[in-house]
C-alpha positions as CSV (number, residue, x, y, z in Angstrom):
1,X,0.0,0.0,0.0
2,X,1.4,3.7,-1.2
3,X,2.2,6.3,1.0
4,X,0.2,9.3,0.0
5,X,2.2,12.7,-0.5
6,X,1.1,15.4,1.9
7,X,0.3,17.9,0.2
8,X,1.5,20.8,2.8
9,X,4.8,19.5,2.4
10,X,4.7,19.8,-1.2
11,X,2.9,23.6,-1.0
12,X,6.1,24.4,1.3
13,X,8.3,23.2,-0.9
14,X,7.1,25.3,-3.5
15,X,6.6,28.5,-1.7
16,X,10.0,27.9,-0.3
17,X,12.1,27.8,-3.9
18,X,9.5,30.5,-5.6
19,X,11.0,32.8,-2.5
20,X,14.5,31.4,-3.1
21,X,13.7,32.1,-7.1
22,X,13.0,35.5,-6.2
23,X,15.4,36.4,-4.3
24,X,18.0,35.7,-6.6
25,X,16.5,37.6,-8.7
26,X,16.1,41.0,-6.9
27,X,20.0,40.3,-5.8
28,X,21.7,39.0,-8.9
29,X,19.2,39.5,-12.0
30,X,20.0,43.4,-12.1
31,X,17.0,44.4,-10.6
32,X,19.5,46.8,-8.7
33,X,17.0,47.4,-5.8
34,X,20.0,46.2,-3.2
35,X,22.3,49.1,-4.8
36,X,23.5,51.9,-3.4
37,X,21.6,55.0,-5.1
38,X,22.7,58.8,-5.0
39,X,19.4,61.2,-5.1
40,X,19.6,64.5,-7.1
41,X,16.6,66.7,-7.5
42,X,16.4,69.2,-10.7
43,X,13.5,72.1,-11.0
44,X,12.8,73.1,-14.6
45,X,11.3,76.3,-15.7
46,X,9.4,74.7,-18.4
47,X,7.3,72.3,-19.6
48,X,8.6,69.1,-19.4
49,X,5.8,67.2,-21.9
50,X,7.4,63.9,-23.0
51,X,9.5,63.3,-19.6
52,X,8.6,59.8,-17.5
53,X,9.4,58.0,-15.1
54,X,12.4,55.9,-15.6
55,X,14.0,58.1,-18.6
56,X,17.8,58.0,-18.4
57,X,19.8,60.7,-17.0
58,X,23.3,60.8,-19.4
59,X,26.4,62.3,-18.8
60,X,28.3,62.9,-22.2
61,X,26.2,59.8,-23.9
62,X,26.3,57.6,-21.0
63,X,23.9,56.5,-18.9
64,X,24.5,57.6,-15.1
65,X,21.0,57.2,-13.7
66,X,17.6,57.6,-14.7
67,X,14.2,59.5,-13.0
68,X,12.3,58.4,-10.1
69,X,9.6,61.0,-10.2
70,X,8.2,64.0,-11.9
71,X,6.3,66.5,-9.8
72,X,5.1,70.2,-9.9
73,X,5.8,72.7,-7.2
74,X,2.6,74.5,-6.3
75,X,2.6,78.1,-6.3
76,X,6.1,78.3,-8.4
77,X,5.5,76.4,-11.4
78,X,8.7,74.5,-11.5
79,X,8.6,71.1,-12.9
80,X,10.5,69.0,-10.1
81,X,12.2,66.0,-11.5
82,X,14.1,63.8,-9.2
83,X,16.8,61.1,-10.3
84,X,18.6,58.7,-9.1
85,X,22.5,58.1,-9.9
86,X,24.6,54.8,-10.0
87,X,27.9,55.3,-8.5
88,X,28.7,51.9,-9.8
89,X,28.5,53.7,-13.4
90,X,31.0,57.0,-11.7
91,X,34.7,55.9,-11.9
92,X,36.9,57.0,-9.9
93,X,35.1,58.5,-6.8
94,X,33.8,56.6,-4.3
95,X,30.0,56.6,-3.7
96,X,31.0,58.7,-0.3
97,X,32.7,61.6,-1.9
98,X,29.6,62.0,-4.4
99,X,28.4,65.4,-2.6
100,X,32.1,66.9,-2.3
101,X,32.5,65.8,-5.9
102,X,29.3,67.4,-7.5
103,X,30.3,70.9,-5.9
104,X,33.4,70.7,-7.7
105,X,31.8,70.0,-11.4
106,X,29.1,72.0,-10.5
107,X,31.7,74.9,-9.7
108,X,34.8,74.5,-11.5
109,X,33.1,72.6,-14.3
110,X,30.2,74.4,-14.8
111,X,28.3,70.8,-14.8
112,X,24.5,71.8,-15.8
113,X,21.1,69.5,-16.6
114,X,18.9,70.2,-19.3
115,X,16.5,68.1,-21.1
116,X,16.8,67.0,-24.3
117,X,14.7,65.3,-26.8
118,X,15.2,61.5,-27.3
119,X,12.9,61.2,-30.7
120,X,11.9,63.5,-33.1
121,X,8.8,61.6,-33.9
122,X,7.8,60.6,-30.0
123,X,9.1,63.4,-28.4
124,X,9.9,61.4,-25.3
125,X,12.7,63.6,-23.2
126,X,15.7,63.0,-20.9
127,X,18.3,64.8,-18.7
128,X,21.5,65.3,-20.6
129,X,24.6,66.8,-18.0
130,X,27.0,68.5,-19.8
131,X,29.0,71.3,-19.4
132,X,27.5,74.9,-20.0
133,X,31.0,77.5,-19.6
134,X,29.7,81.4,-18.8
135,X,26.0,80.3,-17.1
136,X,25.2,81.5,-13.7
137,X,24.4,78.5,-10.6
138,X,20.8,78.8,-10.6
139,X,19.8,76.5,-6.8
140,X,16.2,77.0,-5.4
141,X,16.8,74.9,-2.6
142,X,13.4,73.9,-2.1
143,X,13.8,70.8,-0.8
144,X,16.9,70.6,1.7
145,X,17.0,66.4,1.7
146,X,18.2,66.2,-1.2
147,X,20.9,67.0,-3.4
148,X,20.2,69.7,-6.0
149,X,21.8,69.9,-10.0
150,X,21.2,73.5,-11.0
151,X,19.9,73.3,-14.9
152,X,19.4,75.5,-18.0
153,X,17.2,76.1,-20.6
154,X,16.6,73.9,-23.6
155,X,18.0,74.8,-26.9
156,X,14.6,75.3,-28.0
157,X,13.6,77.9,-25.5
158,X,16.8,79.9,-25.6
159,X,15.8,80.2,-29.3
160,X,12.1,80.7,-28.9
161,X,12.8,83.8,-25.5
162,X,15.2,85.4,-28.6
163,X,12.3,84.9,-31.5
164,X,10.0,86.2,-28.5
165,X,12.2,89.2,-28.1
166,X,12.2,89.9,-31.8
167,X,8.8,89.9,-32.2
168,X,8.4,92.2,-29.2
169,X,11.0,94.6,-31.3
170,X,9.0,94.4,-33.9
171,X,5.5,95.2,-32.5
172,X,7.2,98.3,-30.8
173,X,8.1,99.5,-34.4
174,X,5.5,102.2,-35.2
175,X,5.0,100.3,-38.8
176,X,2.4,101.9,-40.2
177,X,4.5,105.2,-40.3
178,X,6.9,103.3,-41.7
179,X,5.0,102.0,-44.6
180,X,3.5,105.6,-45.3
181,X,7.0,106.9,-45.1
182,X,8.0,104.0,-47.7
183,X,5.3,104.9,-49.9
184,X,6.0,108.7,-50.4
185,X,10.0,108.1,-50.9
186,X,8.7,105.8,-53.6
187,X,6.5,108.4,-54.9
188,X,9.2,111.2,-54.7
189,X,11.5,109.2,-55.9
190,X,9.2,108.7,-59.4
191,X,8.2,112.2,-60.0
192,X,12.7,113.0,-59.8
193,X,13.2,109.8,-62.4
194,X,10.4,111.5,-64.8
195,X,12.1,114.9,-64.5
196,X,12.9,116.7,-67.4
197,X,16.4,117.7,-64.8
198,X,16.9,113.8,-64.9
199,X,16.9,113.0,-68.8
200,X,19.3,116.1,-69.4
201,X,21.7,114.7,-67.0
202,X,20.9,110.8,-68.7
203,X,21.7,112.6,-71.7
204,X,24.8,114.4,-70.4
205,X,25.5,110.9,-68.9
206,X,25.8,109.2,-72.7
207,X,27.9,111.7,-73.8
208,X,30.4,111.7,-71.4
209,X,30.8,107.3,-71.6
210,X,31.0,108.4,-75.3
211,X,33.7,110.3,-75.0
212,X,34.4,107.7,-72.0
213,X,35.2,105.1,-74.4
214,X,37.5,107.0,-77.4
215,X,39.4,108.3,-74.5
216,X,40.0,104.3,-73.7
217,X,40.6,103.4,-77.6
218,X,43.1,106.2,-77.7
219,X,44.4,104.8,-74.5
220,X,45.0,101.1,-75.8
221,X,46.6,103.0,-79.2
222,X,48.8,104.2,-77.3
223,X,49.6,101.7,-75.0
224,X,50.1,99.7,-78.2
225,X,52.6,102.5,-79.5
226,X,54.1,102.3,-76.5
227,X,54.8,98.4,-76.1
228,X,55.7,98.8,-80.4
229,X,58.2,101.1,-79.0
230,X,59.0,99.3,-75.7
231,X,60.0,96.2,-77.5
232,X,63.5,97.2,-79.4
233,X,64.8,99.3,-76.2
234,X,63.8,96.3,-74.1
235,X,66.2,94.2,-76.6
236,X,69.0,97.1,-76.9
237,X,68.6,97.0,-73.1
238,X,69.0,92.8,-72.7
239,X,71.9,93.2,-75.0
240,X,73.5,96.4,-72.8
241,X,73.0,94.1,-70.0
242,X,74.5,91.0,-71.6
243,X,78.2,93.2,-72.4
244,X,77.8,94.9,-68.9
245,X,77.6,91.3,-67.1
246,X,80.4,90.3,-69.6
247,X,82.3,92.9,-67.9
248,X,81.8,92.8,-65.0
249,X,82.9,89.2,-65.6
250,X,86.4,90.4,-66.6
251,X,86.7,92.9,-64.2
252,X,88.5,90.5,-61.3
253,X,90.7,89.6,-64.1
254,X,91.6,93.3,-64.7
255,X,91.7,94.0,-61.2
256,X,94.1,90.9,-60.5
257,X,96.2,92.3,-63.2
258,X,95.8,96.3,-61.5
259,X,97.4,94.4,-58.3
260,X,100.2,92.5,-60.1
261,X,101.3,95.5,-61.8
262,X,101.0,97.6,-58.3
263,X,103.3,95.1,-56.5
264,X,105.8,95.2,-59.2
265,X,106.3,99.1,-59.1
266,X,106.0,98.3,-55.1
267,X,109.2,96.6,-55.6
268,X,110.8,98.6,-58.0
269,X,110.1,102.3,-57.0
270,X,112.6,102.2,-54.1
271,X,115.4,101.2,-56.1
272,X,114.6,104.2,-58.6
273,X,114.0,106.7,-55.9
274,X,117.8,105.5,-54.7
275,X,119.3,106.1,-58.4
276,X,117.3,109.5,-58.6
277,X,118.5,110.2,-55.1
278,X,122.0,109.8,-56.9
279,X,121.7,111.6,-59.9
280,X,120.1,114.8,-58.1
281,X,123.5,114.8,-55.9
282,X,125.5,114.4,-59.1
283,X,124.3,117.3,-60.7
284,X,124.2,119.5,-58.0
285,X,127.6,118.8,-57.8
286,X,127.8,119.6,-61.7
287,X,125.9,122.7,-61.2
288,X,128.2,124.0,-58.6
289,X,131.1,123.4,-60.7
290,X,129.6,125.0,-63.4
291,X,129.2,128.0,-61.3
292,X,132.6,128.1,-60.1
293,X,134.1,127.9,-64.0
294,X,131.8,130.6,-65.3
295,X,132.7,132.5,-62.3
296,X,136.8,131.9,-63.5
297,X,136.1,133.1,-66.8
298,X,133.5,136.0,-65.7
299,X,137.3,136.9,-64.0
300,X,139.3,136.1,-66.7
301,X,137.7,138.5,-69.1
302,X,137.1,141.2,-66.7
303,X,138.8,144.6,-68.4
304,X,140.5,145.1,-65.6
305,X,142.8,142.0,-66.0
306,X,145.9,141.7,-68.3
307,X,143.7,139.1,-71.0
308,X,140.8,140.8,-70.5
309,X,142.5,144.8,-71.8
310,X,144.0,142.7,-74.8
311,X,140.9,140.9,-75.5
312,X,139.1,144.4,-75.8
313,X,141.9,145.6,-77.8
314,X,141.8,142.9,-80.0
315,X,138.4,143.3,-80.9
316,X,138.7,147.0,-81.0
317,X,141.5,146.3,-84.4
318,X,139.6,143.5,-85.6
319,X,136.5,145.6,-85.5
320,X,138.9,149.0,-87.7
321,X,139.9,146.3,-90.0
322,X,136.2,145.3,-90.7
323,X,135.3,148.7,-91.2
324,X,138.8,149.1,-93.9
325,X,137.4,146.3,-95.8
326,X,134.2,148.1,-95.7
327,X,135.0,151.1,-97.0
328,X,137.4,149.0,-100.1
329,X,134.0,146.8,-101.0
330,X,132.1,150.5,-101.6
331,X,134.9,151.7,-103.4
332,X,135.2,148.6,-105.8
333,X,131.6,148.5,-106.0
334,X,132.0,152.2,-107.7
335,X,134.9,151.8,-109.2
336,X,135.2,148.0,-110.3
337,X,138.5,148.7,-112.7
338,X,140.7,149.8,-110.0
339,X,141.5,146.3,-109.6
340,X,143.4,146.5,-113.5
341,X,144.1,150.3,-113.4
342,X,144.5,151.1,-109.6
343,X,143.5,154.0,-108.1
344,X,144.2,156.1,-111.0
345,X,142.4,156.0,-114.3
346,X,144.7,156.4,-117.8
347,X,144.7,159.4,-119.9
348,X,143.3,159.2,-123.4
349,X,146.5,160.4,-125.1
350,X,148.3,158.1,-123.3
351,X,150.1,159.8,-121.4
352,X,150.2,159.8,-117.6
């Protein structure tokens, strides 16, 4: 005969591994309601249409935490959205330092929230923490529990307050003056295009681009002239170049040869200045000589010395004797038979 089961046993037995099922499950199925959780709070100034519960909170693209709840604040009209971080997802600070850490980012990082849209087409939101440089730390400190992210406007509103602003611009504009003033510069500014003051100075207008335009053809005549001329002096001036850099090509052979010659007299000019050292003594020694001689016969023919009184008398006799011979030419010139006859002529008779 069978033993019957008991069927308490068996509805213990159950209950005792569904419990054992589901506590394995809340500790290592990822459930995460055993971790340690960091609570933020955020107040918007906006709507916050499309945000729910459990929308992830991202830091730079990653997932940090997500929200727990979103509220409104009576009275104020902030949207009060609260969020739990994972500080198994934060590296390198431990979950203790989380508050000392988040006043640093906040302060020295500017770290801001601000909701952005996760689908065009569903228009479901999240928190996105970034970094937002040159905006002020906005804290309400409404609710002192609990750790508050100061945020910033949406993309969206900071371009919707600036469209806002413009339109407020332009419903301040008194328009309708505006268009009346429009309409009478457009009328004034008919009536001077059909003035007669106008077409004269359309008129004057042609002319002048008529003349415009020969002056330019004479221009490019010239200019043509000009390069026609250009051309030849620019090849006379190639070739002038061509012999100049030929020159100054030989030029350190000339120069080379300037300094050759230049050390040659160098060496030279002392031995001549020697030798013309020489030669001046020599004839100053002639030239005193000289002096001394001319001086001797300066002496010599003095007429107060013996040769000197018969040197004058000499020349006294010879000087008689020319004058003799004088006086016989003239008298043979006149009487050219005195040579035959002598000095006196024959009779005709014959006798003397």
């Amino acid at each position: 005969m069978s033993v019957r089961a008991n069927p308490t046993v068996i509805g213990a037995f159950v209950l005792g591994a569904t419990i054992l099922i589901v506590v394995g499950l809340l500790i290592w199925g990822g459930t995460g309601l055993f971790k340690s959780k960091y609570h933020v709070v955020m107040y918007f100034d906006s709507a916050v249409t499309g945000l729910q519960k459990g929308a992830p909170v991202m830091l730079r693209g990653v997932r940090v935490g997500e929200v727990t709840d979103v509220n409104m604040r009576w009275g104020n009209w902030l949207a009060t959205v609260y969020a739990d971080f994972e500080p198994d997802t934060l590296k390198g600070v431990r979950p203790g330092d989380l508050d000392d850490a988040l006043t640093r980012v906040v302060q020295e990082r500017n770290l801001r929230a601000q909701l952005r849209m996760q689908s065009f087409v569903t228009g479901v939101l999240y928190v996105a923490l970034d970094d937002f440089p040159g905006t002020p730390i906005v804290l309400r400190g409404l609710d002192k529990n609990v750790r508050e992210v100061p945020t910033v406007p949406t993309d969206i509103e900071k371009w919707t307050a600036k469209i806002e602003k413009i339109a407020d611009a332009l419903a301040s504009l008194p328009l309708d003056e505006l268009a009346r003033s429009l309409i009478a510069t457009v009328d004034e500014a008919k009536r001077i295009l059909k003035s007669p003051e106008v077409a004269s100075a359309l008129k004057n207008l042609e002319g002048v681009l008529r003349d415009g335009r020969g002056l330019v053809r004479r221009a490019d005549t010239l200019a043509a002239n000009v390069n026609a001329q250009v051309g030849p002096l620019s090849g006379d001036l190639q070739a002038t170049l061509k012999s100049a850099q030929a020159t100054l090509a030989d030029a350190p052979a000339l120069v080379a040869d300037v300094r050759r010659v230049v050390a040659k007299i160098d060496t030279q000019i002392e031995p001549l200045l020697v030798s013309l050292k020489k030669s001046s003594d020599t004839a100053g020694t002639t030239l005193e000589r000289a002096q001394v001689t001319l001086a001797g016969v300066d002496g010599t023919l003095n007429q107060d010395s013996a040769l000197g009184y018969e040197l004058a008398k000499s020349l006294q006799e010879l000087r008689e004797t020319l004058r003799a011979l004088g006086s016989l030419a003239d008298y043979l010139e006149r009487n050219p038979n005195a040579l035959l006859y002598g000095a006196r002529r024959p009779s005709v008779d014959g006798r003397r």
